[in-house]
PDBQT receptor file of N, H, CA, C and O in Angstrom, charges set to zero:
ATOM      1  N   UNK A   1      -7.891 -11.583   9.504  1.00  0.00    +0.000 N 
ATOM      2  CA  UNK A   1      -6.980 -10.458   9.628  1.00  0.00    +0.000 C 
ATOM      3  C   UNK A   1      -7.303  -9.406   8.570  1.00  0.00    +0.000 C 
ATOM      4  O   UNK A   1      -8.074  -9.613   7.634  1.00  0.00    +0.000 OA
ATOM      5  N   UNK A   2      -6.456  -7.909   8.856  1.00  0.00    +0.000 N 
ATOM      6  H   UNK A   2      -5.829  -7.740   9.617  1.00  0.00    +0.000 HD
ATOM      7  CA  UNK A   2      -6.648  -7.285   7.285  1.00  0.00    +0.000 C 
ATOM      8  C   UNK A   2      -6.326  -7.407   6.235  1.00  0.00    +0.000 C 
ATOM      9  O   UNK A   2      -5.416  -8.179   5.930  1.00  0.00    +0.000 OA
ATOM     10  N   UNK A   3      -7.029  -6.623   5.302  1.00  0.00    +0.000 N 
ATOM     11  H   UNK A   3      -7.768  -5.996   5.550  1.00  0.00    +0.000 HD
ATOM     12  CA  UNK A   3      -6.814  -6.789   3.630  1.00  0.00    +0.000 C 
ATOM     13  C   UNK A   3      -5.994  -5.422   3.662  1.00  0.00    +0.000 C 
ATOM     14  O   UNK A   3      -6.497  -4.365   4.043  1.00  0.00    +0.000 OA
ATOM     15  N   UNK A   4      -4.598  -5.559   3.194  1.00  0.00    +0.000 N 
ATOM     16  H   UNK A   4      -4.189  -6.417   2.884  1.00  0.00    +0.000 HD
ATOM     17  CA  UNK A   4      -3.891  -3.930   3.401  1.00  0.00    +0.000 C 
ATOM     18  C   UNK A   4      -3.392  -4.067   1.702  1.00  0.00    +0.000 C 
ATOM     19  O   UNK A   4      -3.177  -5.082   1.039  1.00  0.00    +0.000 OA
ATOM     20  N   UNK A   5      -3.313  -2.620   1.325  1.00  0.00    +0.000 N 
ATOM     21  H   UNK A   5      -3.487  -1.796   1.864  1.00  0.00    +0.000 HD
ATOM     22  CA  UNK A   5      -2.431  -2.076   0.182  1.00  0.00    +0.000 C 
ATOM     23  C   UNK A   5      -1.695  -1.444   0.748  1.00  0.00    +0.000 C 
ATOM     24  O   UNK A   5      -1.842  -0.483   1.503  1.00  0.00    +0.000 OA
ATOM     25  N   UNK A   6      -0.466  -2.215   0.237  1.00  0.00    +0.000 N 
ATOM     26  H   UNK A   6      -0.347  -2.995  -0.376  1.00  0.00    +0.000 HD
ATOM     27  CA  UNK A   6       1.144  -1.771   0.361  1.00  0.00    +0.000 C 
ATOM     28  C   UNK A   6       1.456  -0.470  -0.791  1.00  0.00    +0.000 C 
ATOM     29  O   UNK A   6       1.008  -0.445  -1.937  1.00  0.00    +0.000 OA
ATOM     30  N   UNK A   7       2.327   0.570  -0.166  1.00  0.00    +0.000 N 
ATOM     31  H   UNK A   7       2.691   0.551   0.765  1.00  0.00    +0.000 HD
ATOM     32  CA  UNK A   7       2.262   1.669  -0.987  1.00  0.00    +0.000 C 
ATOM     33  C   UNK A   7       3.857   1.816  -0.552  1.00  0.00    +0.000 C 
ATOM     34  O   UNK A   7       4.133   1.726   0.645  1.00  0.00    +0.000 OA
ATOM     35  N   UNK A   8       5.116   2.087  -1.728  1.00  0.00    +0.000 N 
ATOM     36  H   UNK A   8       4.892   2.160  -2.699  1.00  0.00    +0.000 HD
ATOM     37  CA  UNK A   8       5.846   2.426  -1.388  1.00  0.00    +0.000 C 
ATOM     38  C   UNK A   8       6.655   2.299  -3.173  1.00  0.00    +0.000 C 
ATOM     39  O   UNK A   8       6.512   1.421  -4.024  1.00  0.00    +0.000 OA
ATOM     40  N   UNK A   9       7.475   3.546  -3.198  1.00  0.00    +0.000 N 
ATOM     41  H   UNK A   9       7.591   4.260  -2.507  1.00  0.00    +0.000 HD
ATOM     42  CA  UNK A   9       8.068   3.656  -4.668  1.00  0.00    +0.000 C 
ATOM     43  C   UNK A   9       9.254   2.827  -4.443  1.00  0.00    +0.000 C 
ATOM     44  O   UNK A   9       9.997   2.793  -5.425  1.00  0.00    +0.000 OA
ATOM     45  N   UNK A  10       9.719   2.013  -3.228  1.00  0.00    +0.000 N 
ATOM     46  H   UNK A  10       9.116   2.041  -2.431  1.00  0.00    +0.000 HD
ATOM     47  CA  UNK A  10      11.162   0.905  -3.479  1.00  0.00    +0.000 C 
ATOM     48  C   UNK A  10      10.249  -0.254  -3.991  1.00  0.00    +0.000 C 
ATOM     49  O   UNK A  10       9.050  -0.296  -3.713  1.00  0.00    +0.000 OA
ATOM     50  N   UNK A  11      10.836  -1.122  -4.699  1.00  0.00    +0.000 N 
ATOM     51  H   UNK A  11      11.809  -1.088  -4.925  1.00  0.00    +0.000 HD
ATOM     52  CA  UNK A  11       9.843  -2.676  -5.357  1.00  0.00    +0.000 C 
ATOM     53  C   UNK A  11      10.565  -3.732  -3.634  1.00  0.00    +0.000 C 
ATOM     54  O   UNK A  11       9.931  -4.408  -2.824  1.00  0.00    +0.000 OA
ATOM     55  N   UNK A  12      11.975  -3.426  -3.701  1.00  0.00    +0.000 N 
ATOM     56  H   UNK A  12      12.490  -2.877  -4.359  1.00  0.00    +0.000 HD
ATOM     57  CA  UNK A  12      12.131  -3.592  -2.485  1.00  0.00    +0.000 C 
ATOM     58  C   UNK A  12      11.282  -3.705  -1.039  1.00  0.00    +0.000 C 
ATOM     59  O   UNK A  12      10.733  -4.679  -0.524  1.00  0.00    +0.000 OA
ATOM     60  N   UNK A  13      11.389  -2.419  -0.628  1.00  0.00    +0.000 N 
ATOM     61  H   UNK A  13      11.835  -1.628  -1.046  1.00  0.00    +0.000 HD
ATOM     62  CA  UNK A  13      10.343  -1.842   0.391  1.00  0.00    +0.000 C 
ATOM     63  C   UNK A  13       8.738  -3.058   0.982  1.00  0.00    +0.000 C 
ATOM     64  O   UNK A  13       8.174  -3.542   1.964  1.00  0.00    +0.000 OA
ATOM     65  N   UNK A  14       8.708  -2.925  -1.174  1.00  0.00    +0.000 N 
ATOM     66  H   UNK A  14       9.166  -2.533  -1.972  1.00  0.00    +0.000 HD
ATOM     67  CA  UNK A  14       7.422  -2.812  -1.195  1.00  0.00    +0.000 C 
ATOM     68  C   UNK A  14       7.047  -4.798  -0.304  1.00  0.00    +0.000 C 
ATOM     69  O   UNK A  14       6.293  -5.208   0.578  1.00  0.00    +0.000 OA
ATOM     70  N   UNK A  15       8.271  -5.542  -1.378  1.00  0.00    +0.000 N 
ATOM     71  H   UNK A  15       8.884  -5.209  -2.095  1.00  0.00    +0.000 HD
ATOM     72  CA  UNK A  15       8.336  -7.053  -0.940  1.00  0.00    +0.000 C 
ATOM     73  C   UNK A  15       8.687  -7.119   0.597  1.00  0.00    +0.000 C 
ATOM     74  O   UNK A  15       8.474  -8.266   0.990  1.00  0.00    +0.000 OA
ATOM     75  N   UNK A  16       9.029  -6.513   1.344  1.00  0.00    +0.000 N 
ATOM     76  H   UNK A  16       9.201  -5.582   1.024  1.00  0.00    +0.000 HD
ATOM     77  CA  UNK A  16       9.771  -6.621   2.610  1.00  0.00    +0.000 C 
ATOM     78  C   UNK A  16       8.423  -6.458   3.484  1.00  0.00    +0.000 C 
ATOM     79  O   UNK A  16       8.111  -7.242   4.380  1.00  0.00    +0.000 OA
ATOM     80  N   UNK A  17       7.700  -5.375   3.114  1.00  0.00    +0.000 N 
ATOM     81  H   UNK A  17       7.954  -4.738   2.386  1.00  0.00    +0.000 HD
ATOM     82  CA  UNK A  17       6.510  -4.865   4.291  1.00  0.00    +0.000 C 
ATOM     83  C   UNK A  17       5.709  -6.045   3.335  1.00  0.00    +0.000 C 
ATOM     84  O   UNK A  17       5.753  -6.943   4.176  1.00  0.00    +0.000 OA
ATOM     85  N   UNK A  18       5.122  -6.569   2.355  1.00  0.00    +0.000 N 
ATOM     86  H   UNK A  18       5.086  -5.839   1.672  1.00  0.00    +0.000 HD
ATOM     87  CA  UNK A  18       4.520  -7.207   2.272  1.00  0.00    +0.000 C 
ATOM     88  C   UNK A  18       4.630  -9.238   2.881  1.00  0.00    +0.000 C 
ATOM     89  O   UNK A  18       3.670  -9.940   3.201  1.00  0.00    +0.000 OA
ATOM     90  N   UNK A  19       5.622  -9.511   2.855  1.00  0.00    +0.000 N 
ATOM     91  H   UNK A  19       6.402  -8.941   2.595  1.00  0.00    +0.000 HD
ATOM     92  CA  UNK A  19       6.704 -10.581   4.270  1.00  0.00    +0.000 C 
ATOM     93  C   UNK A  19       6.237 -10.496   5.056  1.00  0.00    +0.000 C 
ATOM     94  O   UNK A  19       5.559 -11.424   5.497  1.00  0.00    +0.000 OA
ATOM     95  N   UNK A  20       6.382  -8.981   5.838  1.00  0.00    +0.000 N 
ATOM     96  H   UNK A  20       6.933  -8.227   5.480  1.00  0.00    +0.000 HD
ATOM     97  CA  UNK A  20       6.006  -9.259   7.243  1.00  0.00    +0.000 C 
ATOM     98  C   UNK A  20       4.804  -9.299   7.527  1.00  0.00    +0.000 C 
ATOM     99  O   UNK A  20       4.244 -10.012   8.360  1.00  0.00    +0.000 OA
ATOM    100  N   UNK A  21       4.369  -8.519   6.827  1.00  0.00    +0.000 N 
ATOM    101  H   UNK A  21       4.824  -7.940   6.150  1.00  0.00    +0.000 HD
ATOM    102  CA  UNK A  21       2.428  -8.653   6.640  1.00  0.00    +0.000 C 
ATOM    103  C   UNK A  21       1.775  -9.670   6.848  1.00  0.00    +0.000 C 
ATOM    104  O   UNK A  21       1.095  -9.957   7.833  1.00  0.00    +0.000 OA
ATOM    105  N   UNK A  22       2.025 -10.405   5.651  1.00  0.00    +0.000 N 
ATOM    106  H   UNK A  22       2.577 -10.171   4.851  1.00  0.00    +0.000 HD
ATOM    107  CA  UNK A  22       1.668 -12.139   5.030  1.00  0.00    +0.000 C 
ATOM    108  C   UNK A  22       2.035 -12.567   6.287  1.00  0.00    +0.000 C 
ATOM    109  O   UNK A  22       1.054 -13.125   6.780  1.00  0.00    +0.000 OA
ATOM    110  N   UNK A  23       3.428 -12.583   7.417  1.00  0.00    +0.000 N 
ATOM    111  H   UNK A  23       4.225 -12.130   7.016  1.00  0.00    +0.000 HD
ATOM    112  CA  UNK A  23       3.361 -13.960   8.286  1.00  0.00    +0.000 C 
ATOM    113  C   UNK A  23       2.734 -13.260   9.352  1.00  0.00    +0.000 C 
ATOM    114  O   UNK A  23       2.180 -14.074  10.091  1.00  0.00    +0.000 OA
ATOM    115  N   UNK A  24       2.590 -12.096   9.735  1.00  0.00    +0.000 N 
ATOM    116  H   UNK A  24       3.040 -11.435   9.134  1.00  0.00    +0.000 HD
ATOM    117  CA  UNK A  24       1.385 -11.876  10.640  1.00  0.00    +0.000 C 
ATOM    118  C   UNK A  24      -0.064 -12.225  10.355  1.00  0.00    +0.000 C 
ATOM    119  O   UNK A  24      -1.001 -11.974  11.113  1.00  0.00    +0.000 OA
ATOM    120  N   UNK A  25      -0.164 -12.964   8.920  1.00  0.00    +0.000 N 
ATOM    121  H   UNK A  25       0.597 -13.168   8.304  1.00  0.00    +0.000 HD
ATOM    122  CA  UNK A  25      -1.482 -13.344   8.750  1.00  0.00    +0.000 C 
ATOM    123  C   UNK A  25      -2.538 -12.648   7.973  1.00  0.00    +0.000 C 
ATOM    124  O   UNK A  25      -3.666 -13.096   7.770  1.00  0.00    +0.000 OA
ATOM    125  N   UNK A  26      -2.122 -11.633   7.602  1.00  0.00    +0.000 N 
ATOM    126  H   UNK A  26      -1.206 -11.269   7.767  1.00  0.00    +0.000 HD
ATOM    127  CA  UNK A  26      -2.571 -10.171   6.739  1.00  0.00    +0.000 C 
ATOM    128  C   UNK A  26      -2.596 -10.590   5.839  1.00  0.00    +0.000 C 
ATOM    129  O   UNK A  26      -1.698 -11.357   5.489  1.00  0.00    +0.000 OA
ATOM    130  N   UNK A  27      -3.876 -10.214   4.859  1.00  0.00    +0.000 N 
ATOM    131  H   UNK A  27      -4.605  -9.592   5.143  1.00  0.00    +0.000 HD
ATOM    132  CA  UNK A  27      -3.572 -10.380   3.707  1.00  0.00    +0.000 C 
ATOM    133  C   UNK A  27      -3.508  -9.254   2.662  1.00  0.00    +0.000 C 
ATOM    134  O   UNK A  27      -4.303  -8.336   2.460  1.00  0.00    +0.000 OA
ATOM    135  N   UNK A  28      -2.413  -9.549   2.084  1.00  0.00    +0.000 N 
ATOM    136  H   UNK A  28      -1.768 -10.295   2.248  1.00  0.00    +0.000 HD
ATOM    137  CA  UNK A  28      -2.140  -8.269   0.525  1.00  0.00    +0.000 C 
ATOM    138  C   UNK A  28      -3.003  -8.169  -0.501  1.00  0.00    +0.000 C 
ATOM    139  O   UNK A  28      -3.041  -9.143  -1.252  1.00  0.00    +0.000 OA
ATOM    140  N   UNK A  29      -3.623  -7.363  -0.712  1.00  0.00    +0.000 N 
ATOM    141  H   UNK A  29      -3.592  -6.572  -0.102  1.00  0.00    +0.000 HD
ATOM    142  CA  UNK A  29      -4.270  -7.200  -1.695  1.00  0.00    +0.000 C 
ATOM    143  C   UNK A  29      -3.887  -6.355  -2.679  1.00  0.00    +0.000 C 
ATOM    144  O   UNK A  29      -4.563  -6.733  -3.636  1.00  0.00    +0.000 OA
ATOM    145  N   UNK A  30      -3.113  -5.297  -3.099  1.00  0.00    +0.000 N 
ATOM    146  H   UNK A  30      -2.564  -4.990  -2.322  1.00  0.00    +0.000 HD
ATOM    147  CA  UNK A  30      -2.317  -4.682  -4.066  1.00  0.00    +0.000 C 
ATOM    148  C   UNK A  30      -1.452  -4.118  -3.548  1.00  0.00    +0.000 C 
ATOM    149  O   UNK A  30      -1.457  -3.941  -2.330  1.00  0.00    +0.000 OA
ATOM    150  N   UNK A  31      -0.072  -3.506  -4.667  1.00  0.00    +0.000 N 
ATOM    151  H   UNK A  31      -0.067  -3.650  -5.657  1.00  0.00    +0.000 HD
ATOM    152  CA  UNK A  31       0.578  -3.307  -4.272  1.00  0.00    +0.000 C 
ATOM    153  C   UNK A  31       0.926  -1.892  -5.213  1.00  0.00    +0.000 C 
ATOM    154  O   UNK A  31       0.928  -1.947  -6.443  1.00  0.00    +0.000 OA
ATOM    155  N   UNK A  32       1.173  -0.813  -4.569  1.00  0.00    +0.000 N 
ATOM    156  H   UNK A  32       1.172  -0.767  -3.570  1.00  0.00    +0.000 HD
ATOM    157  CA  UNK A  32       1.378   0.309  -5.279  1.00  0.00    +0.000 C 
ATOM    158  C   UNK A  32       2.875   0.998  -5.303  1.00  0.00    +0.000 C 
ATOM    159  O   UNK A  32       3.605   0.778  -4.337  1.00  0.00    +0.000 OA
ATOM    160  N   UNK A  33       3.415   1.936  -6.523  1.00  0.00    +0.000 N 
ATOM    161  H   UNK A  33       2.822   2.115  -7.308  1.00  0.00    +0.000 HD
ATOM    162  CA  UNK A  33       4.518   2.570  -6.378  1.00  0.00    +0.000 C 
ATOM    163  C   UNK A  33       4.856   4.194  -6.176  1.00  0.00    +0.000 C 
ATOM    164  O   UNK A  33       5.909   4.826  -6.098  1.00  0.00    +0.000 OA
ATOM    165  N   UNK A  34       3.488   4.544  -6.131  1.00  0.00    +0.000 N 
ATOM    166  H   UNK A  34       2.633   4.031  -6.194  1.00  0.00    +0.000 HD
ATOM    167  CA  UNK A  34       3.325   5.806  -5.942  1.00  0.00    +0.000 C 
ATOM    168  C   UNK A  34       1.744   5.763  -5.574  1.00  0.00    +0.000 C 
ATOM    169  O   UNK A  34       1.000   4.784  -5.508  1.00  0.00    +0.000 OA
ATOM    170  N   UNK A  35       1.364   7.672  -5.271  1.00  0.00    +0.000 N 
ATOM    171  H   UNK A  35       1.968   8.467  -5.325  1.00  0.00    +0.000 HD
ATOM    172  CA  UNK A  35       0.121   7.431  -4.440  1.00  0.00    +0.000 C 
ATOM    173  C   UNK A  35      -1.318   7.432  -5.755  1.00  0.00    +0.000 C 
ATOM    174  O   UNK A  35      -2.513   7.155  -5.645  1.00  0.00    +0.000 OA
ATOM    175  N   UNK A  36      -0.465   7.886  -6.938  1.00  0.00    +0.000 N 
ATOM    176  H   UNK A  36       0.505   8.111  -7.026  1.00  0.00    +0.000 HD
ATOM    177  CA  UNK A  36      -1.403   8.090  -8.089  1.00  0.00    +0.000 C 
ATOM    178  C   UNK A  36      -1.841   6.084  -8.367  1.00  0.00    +0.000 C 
ATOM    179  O   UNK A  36      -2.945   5.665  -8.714  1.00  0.00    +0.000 OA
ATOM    180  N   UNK A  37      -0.761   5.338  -8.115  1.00  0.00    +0.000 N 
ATOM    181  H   UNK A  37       0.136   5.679  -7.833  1.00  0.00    +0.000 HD
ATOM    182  CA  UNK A  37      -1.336   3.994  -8.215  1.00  0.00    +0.000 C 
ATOM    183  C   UNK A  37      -2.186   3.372  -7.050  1.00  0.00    +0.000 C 
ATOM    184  O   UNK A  37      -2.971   2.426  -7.106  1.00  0.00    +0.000 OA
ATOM    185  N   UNK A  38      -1.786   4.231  -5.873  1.00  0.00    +0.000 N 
ATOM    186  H   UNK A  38      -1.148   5.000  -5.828  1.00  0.00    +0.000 HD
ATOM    187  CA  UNK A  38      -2.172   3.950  -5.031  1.00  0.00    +0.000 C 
ATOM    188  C   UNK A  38      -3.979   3.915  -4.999  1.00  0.00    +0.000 C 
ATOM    189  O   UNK A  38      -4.767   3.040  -4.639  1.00  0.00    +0.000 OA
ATOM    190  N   UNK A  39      -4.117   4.913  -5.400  1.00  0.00    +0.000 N 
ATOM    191  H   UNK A  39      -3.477   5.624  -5.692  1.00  0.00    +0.000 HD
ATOM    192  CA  UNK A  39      -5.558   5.844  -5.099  1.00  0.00    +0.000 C 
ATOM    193  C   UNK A  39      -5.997   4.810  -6.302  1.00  0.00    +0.000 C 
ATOM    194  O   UNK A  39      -7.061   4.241  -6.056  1.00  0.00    +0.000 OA
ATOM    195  N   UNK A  40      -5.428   4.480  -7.471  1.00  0.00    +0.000 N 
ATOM    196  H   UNK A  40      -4.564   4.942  -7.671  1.00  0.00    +0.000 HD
ATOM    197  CA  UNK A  40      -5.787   3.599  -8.324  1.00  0.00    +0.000 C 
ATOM    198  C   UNK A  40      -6.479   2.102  -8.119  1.00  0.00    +0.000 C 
ATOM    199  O   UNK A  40      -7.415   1.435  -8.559  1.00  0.00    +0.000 OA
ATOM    200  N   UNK A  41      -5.464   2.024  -7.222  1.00  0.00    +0.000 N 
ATOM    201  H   UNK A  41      -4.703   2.565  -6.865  1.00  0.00    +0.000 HD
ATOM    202  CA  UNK A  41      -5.524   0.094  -6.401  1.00  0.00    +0.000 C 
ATOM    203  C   UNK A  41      -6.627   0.279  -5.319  1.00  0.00    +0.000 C 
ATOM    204  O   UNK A  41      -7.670  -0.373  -5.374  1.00  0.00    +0.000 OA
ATOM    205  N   UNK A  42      -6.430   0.983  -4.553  1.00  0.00    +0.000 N 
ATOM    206  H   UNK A  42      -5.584   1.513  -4.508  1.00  0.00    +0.000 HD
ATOM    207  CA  UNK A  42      -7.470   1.239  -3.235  1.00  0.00    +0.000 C 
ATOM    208  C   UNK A  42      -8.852   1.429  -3.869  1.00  0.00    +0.000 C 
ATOM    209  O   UNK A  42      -9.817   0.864  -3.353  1.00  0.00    +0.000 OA
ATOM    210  N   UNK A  43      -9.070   2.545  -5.460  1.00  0.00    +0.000 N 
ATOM    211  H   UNK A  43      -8.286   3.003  -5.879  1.00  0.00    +0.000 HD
ATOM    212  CA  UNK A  43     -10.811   2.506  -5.330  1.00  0.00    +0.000 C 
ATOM    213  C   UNK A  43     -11.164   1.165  -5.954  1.00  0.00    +0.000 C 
ATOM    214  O   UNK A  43     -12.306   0.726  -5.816  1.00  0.00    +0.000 OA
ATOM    215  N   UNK A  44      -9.817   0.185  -6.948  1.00  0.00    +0.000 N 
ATOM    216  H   UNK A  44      -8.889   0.542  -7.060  1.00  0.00    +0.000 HD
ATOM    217  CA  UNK A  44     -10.460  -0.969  -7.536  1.00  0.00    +0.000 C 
ATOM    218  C   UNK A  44     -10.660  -2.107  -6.304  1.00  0.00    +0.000 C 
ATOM    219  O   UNK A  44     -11.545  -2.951  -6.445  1.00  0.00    +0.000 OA
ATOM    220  N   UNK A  45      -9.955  -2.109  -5.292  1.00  0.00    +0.000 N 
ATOM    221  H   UNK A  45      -9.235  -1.424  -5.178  1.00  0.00    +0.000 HD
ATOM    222  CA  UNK A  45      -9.591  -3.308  -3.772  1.00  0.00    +0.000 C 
ATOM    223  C   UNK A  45     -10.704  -2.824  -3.026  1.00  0.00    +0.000 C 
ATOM    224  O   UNK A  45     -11.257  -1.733  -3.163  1.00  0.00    +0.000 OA
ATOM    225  N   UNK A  46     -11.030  -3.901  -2.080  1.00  0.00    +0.000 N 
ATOM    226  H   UNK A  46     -10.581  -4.787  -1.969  1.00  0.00    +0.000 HD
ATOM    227  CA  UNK A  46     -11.292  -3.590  -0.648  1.00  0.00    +0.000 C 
ATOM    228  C   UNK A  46     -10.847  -3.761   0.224  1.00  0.00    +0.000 C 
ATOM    229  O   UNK A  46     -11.281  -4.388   1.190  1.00  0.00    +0.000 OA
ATOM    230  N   UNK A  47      -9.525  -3.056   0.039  1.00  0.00    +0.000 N 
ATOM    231  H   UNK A  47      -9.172  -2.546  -0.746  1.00  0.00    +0.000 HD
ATOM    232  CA  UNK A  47      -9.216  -2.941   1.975  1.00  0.00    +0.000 C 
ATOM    233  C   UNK A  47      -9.675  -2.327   2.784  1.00  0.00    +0.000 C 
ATOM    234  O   UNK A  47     -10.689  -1.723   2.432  1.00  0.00    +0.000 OA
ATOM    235  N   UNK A  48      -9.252  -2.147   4.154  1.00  0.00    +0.000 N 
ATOM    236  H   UNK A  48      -8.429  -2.638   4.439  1.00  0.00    +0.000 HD
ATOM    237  CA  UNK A  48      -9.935  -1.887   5.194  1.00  0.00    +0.000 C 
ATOM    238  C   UNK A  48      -9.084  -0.681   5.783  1.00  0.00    +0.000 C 
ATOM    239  O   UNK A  48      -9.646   0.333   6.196  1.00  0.00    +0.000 OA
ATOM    240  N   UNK A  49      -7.589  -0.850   5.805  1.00  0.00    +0.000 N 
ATOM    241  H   UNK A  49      -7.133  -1.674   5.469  1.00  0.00    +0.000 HD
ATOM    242  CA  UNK A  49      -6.885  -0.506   6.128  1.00  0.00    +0.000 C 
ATOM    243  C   UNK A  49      -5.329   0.506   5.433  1.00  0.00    +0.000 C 
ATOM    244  O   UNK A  49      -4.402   0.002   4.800  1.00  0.00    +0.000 OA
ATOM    245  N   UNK A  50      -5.470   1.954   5.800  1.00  0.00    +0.000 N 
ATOM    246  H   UNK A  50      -6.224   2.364   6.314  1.00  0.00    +0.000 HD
ATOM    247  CA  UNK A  50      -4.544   2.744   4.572  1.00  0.00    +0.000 C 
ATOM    248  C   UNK A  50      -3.645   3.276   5.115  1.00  0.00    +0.000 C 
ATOM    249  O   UNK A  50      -3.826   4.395   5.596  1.00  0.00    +0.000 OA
ATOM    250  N   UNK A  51      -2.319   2.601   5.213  1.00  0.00    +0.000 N 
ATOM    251  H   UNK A  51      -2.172   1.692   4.823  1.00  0.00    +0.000 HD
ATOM    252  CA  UNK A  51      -1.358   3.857   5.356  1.00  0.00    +0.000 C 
ATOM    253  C   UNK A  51      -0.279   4.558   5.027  1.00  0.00    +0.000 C 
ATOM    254  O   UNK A  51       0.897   4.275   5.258  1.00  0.00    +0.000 OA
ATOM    255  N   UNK A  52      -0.798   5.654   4.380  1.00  0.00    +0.000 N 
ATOM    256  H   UNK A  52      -1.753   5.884   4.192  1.00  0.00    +0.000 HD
ATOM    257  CA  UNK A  52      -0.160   6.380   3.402  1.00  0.00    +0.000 C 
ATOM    258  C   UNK A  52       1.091   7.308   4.434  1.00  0.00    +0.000 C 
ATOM    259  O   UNK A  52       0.952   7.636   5.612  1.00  0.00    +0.000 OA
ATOM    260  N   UNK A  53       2.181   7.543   3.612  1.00  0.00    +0.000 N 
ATOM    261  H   UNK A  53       2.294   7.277   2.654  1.00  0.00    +0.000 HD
ATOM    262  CA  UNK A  53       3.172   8.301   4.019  1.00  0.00    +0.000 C 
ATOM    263  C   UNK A  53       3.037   9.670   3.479  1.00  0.00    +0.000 C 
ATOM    264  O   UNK A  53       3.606  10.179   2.513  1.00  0.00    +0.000 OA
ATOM    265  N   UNK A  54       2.117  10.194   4.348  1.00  0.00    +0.000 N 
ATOM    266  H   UNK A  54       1.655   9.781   5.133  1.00  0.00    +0.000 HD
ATOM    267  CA  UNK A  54       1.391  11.835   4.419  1.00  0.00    +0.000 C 
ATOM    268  C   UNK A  54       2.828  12.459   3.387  1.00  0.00    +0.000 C 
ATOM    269  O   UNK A  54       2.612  12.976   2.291  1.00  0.00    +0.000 OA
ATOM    270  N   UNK A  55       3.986  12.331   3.846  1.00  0.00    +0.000 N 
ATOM    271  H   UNK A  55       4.161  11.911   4.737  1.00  0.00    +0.000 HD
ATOM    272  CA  UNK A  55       4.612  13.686   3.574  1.00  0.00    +0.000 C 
ATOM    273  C   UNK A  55       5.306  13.384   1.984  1.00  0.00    +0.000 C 
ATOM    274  O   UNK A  55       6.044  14.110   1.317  1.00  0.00    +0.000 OA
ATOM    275  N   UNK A  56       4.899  12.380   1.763  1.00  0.00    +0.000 N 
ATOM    276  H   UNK A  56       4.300  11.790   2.304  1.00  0.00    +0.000 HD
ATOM    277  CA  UNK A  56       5.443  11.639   0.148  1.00  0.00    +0.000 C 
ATOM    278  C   UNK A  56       3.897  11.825  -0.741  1.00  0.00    +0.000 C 
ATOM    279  O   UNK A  56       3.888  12.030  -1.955  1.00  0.00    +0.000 OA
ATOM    280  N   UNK A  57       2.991  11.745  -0.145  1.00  0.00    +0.000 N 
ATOM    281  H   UNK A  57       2.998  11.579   0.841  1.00  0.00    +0.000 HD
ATOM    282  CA  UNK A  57       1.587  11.793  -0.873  1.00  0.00    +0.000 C 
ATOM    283  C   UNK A  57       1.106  13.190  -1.116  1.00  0.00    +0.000 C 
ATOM    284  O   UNK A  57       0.092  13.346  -1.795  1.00  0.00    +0.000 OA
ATOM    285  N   UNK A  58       1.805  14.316  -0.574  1.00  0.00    +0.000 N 
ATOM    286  H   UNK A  58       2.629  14.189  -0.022  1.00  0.00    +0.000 HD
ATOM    287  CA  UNK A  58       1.550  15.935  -0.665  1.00  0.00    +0.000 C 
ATOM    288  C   UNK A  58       1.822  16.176  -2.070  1.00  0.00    +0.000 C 
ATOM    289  O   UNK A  58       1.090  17.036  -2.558  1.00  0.00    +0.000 OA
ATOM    290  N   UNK A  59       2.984  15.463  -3.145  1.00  0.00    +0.000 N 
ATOM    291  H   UNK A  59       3.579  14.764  -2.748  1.00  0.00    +0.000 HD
ATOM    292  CA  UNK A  59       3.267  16.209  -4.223  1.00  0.00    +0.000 C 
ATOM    293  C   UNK A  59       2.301  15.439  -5.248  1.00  0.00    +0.000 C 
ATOM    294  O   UNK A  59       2.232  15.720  -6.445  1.00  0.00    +0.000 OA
ATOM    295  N   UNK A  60       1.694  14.607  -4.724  1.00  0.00    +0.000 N 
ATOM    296  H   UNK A  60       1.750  14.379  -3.752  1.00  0.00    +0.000 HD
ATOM    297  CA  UNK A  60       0.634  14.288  -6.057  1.00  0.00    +0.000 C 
ATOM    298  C   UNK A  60      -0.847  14.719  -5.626  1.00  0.00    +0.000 C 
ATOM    299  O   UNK A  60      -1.656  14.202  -6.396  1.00  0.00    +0.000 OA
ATOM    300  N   UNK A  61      -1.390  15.414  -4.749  1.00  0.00    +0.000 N 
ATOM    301  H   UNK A  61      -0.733  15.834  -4.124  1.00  0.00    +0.000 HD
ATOM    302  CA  UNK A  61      -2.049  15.886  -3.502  1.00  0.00    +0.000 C 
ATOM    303  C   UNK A  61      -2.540  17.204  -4.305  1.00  0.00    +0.000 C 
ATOM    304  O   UNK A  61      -3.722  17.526  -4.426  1.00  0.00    +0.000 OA
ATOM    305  N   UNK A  62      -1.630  17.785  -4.740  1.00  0.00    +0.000 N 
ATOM    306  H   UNK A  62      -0.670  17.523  -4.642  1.00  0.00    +0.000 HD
ATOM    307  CA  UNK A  62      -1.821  19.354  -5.094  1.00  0.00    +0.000 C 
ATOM    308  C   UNK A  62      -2.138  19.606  -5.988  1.00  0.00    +0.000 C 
ATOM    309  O   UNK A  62      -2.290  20.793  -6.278  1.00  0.00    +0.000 OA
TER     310      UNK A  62
């Protein structure tokens, strides 16, 4: 299955999408709270798979 980085500023959020992930078989490979950690985790990981929330990732973007 994929290797995904979870991106989301709730720690909440972040454990909930990573749950459902894991029992679909996915595996987590980091976990970020913003997109500046994000971009952090993604060039040190290899995932395969990114999906960023375009309209939350514009103010560190600019």
């Amino acid at each position: 299955m994929a290797k995904i980085l979870v991106v989301d500023d709730a720690a909440f959020m972040r454990m909930v999408l990573k749950n459902m992930l894991t029992e679909e078989g996915h595996e987590v490979i980091a976990e970020a709270a913003n997109g500046v950690e994000a971009v952090q985790a993604y060039t040190q990981a290899s995932g395969r798979i990114w999906l960023p929330w375009i309209s939350r990732c514009r103010s560190w973007m600019a």
